[in-house]
Each structure stands twice: as structure tokens, then as C-alpha cells.
N, C-alpha and C positions, 0 to 999 in steps of 0.2 A: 654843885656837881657840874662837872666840865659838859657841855651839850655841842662842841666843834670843835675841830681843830685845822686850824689854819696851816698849812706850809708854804711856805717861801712866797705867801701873800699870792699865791697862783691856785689854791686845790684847797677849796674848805670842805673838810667831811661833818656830815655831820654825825649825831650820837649812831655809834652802828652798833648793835646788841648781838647779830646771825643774819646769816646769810639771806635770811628774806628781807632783813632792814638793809642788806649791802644792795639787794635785788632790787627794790622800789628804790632808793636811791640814783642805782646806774641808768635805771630808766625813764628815770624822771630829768626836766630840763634843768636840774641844777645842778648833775653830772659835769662834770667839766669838758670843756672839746679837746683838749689836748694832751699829749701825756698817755701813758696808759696805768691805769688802777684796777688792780687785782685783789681778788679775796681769797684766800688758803687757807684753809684749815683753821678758820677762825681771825686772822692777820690780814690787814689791810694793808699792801705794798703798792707803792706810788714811784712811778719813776718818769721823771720830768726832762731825763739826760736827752739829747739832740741825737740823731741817730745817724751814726758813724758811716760815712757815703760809701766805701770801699772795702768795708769790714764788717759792714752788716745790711746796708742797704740796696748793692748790687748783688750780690749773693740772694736775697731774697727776693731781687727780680727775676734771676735766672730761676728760679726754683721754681717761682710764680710761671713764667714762660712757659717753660717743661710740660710740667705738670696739669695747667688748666689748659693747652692742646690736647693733651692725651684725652682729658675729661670730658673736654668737651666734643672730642672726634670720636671718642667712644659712646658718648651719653651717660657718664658714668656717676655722675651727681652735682654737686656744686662743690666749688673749689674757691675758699675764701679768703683777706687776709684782713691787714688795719680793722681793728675797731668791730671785728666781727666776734660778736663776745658770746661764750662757752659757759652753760651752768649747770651742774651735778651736784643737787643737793646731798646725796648719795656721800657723794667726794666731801664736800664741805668747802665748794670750788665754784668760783666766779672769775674768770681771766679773758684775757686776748688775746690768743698765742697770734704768732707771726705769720702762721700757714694754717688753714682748717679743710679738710675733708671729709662730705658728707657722702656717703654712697644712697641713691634711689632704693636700694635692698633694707637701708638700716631705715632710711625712712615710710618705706613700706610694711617694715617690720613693727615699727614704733621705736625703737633702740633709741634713738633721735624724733626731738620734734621741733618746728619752729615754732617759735611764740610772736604772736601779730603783736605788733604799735596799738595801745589801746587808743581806741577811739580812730583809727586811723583804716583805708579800707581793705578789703578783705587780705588782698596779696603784698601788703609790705609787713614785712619781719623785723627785728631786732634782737633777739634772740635766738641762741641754739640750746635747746635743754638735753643732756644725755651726755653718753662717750660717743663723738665722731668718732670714723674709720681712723684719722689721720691727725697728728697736732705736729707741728714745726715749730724749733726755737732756734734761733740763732742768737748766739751770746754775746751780752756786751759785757763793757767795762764795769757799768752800776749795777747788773744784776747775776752776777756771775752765780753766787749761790740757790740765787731763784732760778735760774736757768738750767744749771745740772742736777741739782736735788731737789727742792721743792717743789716746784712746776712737773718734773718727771713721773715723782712719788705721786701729786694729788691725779695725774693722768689717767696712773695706772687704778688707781682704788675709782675712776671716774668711768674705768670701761674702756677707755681708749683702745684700739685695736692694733694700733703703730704709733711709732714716737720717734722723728728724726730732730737729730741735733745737728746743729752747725759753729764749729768754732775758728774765726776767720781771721783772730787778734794776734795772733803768732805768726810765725815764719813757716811753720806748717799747719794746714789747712786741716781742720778732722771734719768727718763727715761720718756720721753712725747713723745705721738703723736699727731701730729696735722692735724687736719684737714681742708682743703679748706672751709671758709666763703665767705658771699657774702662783707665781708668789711676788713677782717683780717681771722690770723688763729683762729679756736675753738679746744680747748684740748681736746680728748679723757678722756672719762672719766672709771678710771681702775674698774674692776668686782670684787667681793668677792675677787679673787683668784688673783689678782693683773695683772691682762690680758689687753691691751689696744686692742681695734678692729680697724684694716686697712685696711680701704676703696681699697687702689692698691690692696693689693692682696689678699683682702678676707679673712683674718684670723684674728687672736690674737697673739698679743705676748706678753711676759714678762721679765723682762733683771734681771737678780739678779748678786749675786757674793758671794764669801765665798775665807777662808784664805787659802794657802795650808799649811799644817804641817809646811814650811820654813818660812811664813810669807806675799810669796806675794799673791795677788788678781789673781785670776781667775774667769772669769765670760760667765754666762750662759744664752744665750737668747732661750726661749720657745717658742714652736706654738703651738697654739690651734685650 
């Protein structure tokens, strides 16, 4: 019986049965530091690809930017990204998304809870268990399908409350938000002015981008 498996000599898993073996694993030191690996609905996905500077990496600065002002000028919760790992057993879901948002309400509610670093002391975390307010993905190359369908679908069964997508690999830029349905997500539908309105935190935004003089992309997300 196979008990690991090796890829590309970088990421050994070892035997995973469910979600609580995917769970003691990611939290243990033999997780790997690099890369991000994800658990879906039963499916281990590994993706080792180099993250795309201009197409995925500056766009989820700017989002970053935006968004953890607002958070933090309002006191509105924590606003997470890299390696900040998500788990609803509910969902049958263990991931990274790119962008996380907690509201102080879902955590005073219990909706969300941290789980401490065992043996480690009181106030460091490693975990988010629950649907946060907020998950963010922006798409790459290696994980296109995980990015618009799988990661979306296991969100919405996880409680998520909003779900923005970013896809920056094209010649046009998309940017959705999504909103909690009573059966899937429903798209925000953009204003004259290209604004989408979000429910977490009460506003509008809109993501654009333009060239700089050299060529690359810089890009700007608004609030309304």
C-alpha cells in the first residue's frame, strides 16, 4: 500500500484518508514552506507554479493595500493573505485563498474561530476554522479550474459570506464580486461607473489598471 507521495522531489504527502489527516499534517512541521496545498472535497491540489509578478502578484497588493486601510481605520477584523489557511469541515475544505477576511462580529459570534499553534503561547494562531466574511482568488495559469469552480463551489457550502475573483491573464482585466445566494454565489452587478457594491463592508469598489511609461501593469482598486 502506497503510504507517500512524492512530487517533483519538493512536496511529500503523506497517506491522507480526510480532512482531519489533511489537518494534522498541514500543521505539523513536515508541511512543506512553500507552494500552496489545498484540500477540496476530499482532493489534495498542490501547486508549486512561481507567482506571476504583474498578473497575479501586484493586483493582490493593491487589494491587500485597499482593503487592510479600510480594516484597520475602521477596526473592522483582520485581513489576511499568504499561507493564512482556512478550514470547514462542514465544506470538506482546507485551502489558502489569496485574500481572507475576518469580521470581529463573526468572531464574536463564533461563525469563525482561531485555532492556537499547539504547545505554543496563548495568542499565536495558525488556523481559521469556519466561513470568513471574505475569501479572494486571483487566477493563475496552473490553477484555472481550481480558481473558478472548485475553490468558489467549496466557499460557498463553507459559509463564505463574499467571494471576489480576480482574473488579470488577459488583455481585459475581470474583477467580480460575489455575493451569498440561497443556492450558489449571485454576481454583483457593476454601476454606470464600473463600481461593484459589497455587502462585508458596505461599499463599492472598482479594480482598473493602466501601463506605466516601462510597460508593466499597475493597478488600482477604488472605493465608493
Amino acid at each position: 500500500m502506497t503510504t507517500a507521495v512524492i512530487l517533483e522531489e519538493q512536496v511529500e504527502i503523506p497517506a491522507i484518508r480526510s480532512l482531519s489527516d489533511f489537518r494534522r499534517w498541514a500543521l505539523s512541521d513536515r508541511f512543506p514552506e512553500r507552494g500552496r496545498v489545498d484540500f477540496i472535497a476530499g482532493c489534495i491540489e498542490v501547486d508549486m507554479s512561481p507567482e506571476d509578478l504583474f498578473r497575479h502578484g501586484t493586483p493582490k497588493t493593491e487589494l491587500i493595500r485597499v482593503l487592510a486601510g479600510l480594516v484597520k481605520a475602521e477596526s473592522l477584523g483582520e485581513l489576511l493573505s499568504d499561507r493564512s489557511r482556512v478550514t470547514c469541515p462542514v465544506a470538506d475544505l482546507s485551502a489558502e485563498p489569496d485574500i481572507v477576511f475576518v469580521s470581529e462580529q463573526s468572531l464574536k459570534q463564533g461563525r469563525v474561530r482561531l485555532i492556537p499553534k499547539v504547545g505554543a503561547e496563548s495568542d499565536r494562531y495558525v488556523e481559521i476554522e469556519g466561513g470568513p466574511d471574505l475569501t479572494v482568488e486571483i487566477v493563475s495559469d496552473s490553477t484555472v479550474r481550481k480558481d473558478t469552480v472548485r475553490l468558489p463551489q467549496a466557499y460557498w457550502r463553507a459559509g463564505v459570506r463574499e467571494f471576489w475573483l480576480v482574473d488579470a491573464r488577459r488583455d481585459r482585466l475581470l474583477f467580480r464580486i460575489h455575493r451569498r445566494g440561497k443556492s450558489g454565489w449571485l454576481i454583483a452587478k457593476p454601476d454606470a461607473g464600473g463600481f461593484q457594491a459589497s455587502k462585508v463592508f458596505g461599499r463599492r469598489f472598482r479594480l482598473t489598471r493602466r501601463r506605466r511609461p516601462q510597460g508593466r501593469w499597475v493597478y488600482d482598486l477604488d472605493v465608493a
